[in-house]
N, C-alpha and C positions, 0 to 999 in steps of 0.2 A: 504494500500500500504506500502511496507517496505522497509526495509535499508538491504541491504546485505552483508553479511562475507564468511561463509562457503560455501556456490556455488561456491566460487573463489580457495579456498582452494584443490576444483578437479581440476581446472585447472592447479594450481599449481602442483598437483601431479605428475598428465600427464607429465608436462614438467621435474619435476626433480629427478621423483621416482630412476630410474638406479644410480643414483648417491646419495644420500642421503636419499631418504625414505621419508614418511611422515608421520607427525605427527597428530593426530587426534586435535591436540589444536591450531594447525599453526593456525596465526591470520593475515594473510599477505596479500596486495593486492599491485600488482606490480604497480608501476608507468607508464607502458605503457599500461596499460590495466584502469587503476582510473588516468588520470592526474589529476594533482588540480588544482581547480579554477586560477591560478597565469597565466596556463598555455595555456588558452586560452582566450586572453585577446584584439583577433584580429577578422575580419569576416573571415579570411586565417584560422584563428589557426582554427576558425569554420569547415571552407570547409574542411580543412587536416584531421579534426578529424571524420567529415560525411564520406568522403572518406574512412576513415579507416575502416568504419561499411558498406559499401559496399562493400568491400574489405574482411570482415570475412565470409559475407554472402554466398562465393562463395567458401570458404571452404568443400572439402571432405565431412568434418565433418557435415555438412549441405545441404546446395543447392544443391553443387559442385557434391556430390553420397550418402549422407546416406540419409538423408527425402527422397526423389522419393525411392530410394531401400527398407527402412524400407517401405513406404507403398502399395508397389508393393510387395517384399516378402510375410508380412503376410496379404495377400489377399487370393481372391479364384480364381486370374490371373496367378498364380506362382507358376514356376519350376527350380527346376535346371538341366541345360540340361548334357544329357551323352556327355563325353568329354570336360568340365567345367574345370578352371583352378585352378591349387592346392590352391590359398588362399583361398577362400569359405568362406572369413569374414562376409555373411551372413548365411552362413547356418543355427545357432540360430535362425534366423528370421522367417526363410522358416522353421524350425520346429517349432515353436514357445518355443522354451527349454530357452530363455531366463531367464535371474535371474539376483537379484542385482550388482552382480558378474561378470559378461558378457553382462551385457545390453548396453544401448545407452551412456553410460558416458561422449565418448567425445562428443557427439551430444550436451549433456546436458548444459556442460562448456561452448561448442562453444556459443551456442543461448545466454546463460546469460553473455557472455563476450559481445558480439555484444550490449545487453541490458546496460549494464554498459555504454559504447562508449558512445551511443547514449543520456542514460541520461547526460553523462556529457556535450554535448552538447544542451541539452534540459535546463539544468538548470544554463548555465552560459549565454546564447543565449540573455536573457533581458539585460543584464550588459554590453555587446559589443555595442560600438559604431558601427556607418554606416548607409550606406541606410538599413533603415527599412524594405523594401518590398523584398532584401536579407537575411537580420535577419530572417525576417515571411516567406522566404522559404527551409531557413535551417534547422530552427526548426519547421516546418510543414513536414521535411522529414523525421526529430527523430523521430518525433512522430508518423509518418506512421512505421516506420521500429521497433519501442519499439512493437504496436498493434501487426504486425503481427509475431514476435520473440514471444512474447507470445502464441499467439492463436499456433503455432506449436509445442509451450510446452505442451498447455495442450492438442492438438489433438493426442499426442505421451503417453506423462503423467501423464492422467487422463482419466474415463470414458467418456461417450458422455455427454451431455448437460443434456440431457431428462432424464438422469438412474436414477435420482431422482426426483419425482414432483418438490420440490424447486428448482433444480440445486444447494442444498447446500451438496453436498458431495465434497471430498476432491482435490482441483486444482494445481494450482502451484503457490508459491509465486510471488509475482507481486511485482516488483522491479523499485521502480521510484527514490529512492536518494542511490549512490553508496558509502555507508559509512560501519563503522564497525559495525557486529551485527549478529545476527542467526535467520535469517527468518522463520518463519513459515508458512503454505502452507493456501491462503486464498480459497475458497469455490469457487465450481467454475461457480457458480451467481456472485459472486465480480468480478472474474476474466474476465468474459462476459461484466460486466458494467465499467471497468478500459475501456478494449481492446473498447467499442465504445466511448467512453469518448475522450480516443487518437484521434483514428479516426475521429470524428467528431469537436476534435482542430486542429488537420492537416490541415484536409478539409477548417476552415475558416482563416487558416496562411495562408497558399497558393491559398485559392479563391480569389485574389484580382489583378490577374494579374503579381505576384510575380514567377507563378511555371515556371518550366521550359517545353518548350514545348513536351506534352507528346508523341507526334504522332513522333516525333523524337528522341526523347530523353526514352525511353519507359526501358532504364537502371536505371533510377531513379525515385523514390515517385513522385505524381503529386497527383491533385484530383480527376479525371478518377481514377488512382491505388486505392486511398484510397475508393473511393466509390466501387468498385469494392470487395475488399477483405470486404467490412463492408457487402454489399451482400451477399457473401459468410457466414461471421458470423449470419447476420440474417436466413441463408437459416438453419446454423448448430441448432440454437434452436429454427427452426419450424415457425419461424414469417415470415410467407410467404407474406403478405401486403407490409411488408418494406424490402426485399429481394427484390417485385417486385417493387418498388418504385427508388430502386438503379441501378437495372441493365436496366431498360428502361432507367434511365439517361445516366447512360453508352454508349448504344446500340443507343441510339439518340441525345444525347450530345457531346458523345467523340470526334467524328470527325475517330470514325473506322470504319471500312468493313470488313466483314469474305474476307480472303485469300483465294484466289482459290486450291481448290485441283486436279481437273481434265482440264485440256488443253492442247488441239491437239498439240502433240511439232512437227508436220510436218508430220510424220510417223505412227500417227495412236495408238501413244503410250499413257503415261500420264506422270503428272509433278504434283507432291507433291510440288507445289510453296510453301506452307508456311514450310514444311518441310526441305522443301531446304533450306527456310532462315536464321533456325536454324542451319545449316552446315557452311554459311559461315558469321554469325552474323550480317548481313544484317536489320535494321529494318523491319517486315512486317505491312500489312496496320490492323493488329488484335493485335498487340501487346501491352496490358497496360502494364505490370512489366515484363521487363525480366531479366537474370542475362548474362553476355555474357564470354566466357572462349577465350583465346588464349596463346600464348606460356610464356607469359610472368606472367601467374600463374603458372607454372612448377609442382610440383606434384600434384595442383588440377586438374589440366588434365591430366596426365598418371594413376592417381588412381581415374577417373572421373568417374560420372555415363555413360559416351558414353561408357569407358573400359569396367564396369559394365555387359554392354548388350551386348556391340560386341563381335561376336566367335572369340577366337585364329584366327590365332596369334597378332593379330593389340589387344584384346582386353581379358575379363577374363574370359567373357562369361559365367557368374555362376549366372546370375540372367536372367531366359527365360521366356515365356510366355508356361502355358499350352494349352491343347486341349480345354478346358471351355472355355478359352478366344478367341483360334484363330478358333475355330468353330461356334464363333460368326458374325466374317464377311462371309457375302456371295460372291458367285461367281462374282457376279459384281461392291460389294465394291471397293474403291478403297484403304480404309484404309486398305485392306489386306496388302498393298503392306510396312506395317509398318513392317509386320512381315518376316525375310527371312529364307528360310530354305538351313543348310547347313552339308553337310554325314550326311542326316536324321531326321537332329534337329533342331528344332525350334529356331530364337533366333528374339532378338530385333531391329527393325534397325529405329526406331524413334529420334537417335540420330545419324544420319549419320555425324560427321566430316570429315573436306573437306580436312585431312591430316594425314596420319595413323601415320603421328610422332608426328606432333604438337598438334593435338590432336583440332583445334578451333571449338567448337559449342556453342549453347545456352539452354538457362537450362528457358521456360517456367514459368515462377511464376504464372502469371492468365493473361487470353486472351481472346479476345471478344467472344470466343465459348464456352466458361462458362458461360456467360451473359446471352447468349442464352437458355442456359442448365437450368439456375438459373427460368429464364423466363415463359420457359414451365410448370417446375415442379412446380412453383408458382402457375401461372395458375388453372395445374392441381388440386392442394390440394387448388382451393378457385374455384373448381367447374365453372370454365369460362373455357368451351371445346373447343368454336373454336380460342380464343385466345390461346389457349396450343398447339392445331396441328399444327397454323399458324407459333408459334414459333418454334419446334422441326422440322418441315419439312425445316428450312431455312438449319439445316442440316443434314438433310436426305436427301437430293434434290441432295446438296454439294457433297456428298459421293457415289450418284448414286446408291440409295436404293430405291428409290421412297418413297411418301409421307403414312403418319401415317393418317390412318383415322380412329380407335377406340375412344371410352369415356368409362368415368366413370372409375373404376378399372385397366381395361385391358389398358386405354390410358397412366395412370401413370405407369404403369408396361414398356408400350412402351418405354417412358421418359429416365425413369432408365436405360434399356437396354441401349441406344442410350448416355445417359452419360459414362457408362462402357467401347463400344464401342471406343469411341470419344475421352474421356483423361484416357482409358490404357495408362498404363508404366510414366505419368505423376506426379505423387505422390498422389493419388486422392481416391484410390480404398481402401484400409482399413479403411481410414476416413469417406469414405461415407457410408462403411458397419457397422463401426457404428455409428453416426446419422444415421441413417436407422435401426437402431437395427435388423441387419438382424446376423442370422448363418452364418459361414464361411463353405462354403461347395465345398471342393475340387474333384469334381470328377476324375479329371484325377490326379491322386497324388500315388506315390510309400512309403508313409510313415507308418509306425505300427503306431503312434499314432498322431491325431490333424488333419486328412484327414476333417475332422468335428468338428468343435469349435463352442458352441451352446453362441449366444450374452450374455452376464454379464457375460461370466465367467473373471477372472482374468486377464487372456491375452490379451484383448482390451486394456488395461491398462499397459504399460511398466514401470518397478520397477523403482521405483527411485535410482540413482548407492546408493553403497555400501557405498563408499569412503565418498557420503553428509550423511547419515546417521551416519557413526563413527564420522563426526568431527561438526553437529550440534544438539545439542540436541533439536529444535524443528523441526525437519524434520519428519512428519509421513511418516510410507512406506506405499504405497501401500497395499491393504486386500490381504491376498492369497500369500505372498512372506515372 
């Protein structure tokens, strides 16, 4: 685990390149971004500074629209539709033409700025007086929010788990003391075992009656959330036992229920209930982590991921769903009703805000229909069949598909479909294609080249920016860049 410098130095850049430039030796870390120890010397100074890493999380540059867009673009879900708005700040994505030079930069800053926050509240947390079982849920919440900043560095900035027997090829540095230094990039086996390490200190900070209640409070780390993403990380390197070990706790501990998606609104219609809650940031009864937007984030909502997906004029409409994805739902899905079509074109409407100016919705982190998801696939890949249908058809049932009754092969193949299906346009779909070491295969696609991107190649893999490369000298890039 290491001490960081030069990751800050892009951030730095970002903010003052127009006006002075930068310098490849800049050794600088701003004081609002590394307070020092002096400066949190309260369980306030605590909350203020937690706060403040929930607060970057919901960044543009993040939550807010680039993670969901980056992994919605270079999928094999993604189009940009005709009549899309002139910025097209993903197009790179959606061709996959990215380079150190145009890639995720700010993404990258963002996450390790949030990382920094959190350690400094991770590592003064013992020092502060007070109640204790506040101490042990503060920093049970760093420590959730350090695991998963990481794990979406390396799901962005490194291959899958599996691309090497060991998982010792090349990760992303893991950042636990926010001091001067040039980090080098640990292996991304270390990386796997830091990110459960967290997770599993989280989980006993706040097992004690300390978290905040998650069934309401479902904006902040709790232990349901951390079990949940640590699911998720066991599902990413194949340990399907303790994937299903977390998400039954979840799914029968949490105290959640899948949301309804189909009910009679009088008329014979239907009602996207949990969709809708996302519109007016409403808790739903599925919700473990959300992130929630309203006016009082200002340009993370006009350059949001809702803008993202929605057509002109309320939105920029440059990131769509193709014919692969939306000729997945059938006639009587009711997830169809994610996608609208408008003069012809497909677009997004899984982020419906409930106000084309202010833009309020909610941004999905992980929900009890991954749990679900996590469950079956487990299952599946540990040869327990009728526990795998049991789980997948709670929704398939939900969606008004009817239930999965295959094994063997074709059952897991169902699985996957029905994850695809279920969290499109979520952030979900590049990542799974690779852990799943699947080709990206774009049928419906108007591009000369990358219609077909065969797994290992380079591009599952986003460069590390340019800017951490000139001013660290242990930064390896990426092969292939």
């Amino acid at each position: 685990m290491k001490k960081i410098n030069s990751i800050f130095t892009t951030l730095i850049c970002i903010m003052v390149f127009l006006f002075v430039g930068c310098d490849s030796q800049l050794d600088l870390t701003p004081n609002s971004q590394l307070a020092s120890q002096d400066a949190l010397n309260s369980l306030s100074d605590l909350e203020t500074a937690l706060t403040g890493s929930y607060s970057g999380m919901q960044s543009r540059t993040y939550y807010g629209r680039n993670l969901g867009g980056f992994a919605h673009m270079t999928s094999d879900n993604s189009l940009i539709p005709g009549g899309a708005g002139s910025f097209l700040n993903f197009e790179p994505f959606y061709q996959m033409t990215y380079t150190p030079a145009n890639g995720a930069t700010a993404t990258w800053a963002q996450m390790y700025d949030i990382i920094a926050r959190v350690n400094n509240v991770i590592n003064n947390a013992d020092g502060v007086d007070g109640v204790e079982a506040d101490r042990n849920r503060i920093k049970g919440e760093a420590l959730f929010i350090r695991a998963l900043a990481h794990h979406d560095l390396l799901r962005l900035f490194a291959q899958d788990y599996k691309f090497t027997a060991d998982a010792g090829h090349l990760g992303v540095p893991y950042i636990t003391v926010s001091e001067i230094g040039s980090p080098s990039r640990n292996t991304v086996a270390e990386c796997y075992g830091f990110i459960l390490n967290d997770l599993s200190d989280a989980i006993g900070l706040m097992d004690n009656g300390s978290e905040r209640a998650s069934i309401d409070a479902p904006s902040f780390g709790s232990v349901s959330a951390a079990k949940a993403i640590r699911a998720r990380i066991y599902l990413y390197m194949g340990e399907y036992a303790n994937a299903l070990t977390d998400a039954d706790d979840v799914i029968n501990n949490g105290g959640f229920t899948l949301a309804p998606y189909k009910v009679d609104d009088g008329a014979g219609g239907v009602d996207l209930s949990q969709i809708d809650s996302w519109s007016n940031r409403a808790p739903n009864s599925e919700s473990i982590f959300e992130l929630e937007f309203d006016e009082q984030d200002g340009l993370w909502t006009t350059s949001s991921l809702s803008r993202l997906f929605k057509p002109q004029p309320n939105g920029f409409g440059e990131a769509g769903p193709n014919l692969d994805i939306v000729d997945m739902y059938t006639a009587t899905d009711v997830r169809k009703n994610w996608i609208i079509e408008v003069d012809g074109q497909n677009f997004i409407n899984k982020y419906p805000d409930n106000d084309d100016v202010l833009l309020n919705f909610t941004v999905p982190v992980v929900r009890l229909t991954e749990m679900y998801l996590t469950k079956a696939e487990s299952h599946a890949n540990l040869n327990q069949t009728t526990e795998a249908r049991d789980a997948i058809n709670n929704i398939t049932l939900r969606a008004n598909v009817g239930e999965i009754t295959s094994s063997g092969a074709q059952l897991l193949s169902n699985i996957l479909d029905e994850r695809r299906r279920e969290l499109a346009f979520e952030g979900h779909r590049f990542f799974d294609i690779k852990r799943l070491q699947l080709d990206i295969v774009r049928n419906d696609c108007s591009l000369q080249n990358n219609c077909t991107v065969a797994y290992g190649d380079k591009l599952y893999a986003y460069p590390i920016p340019q800017e951490e490369i000139d001013a660290n000298p242990n930064m390896e890039q990426n092969t292939g860049y």
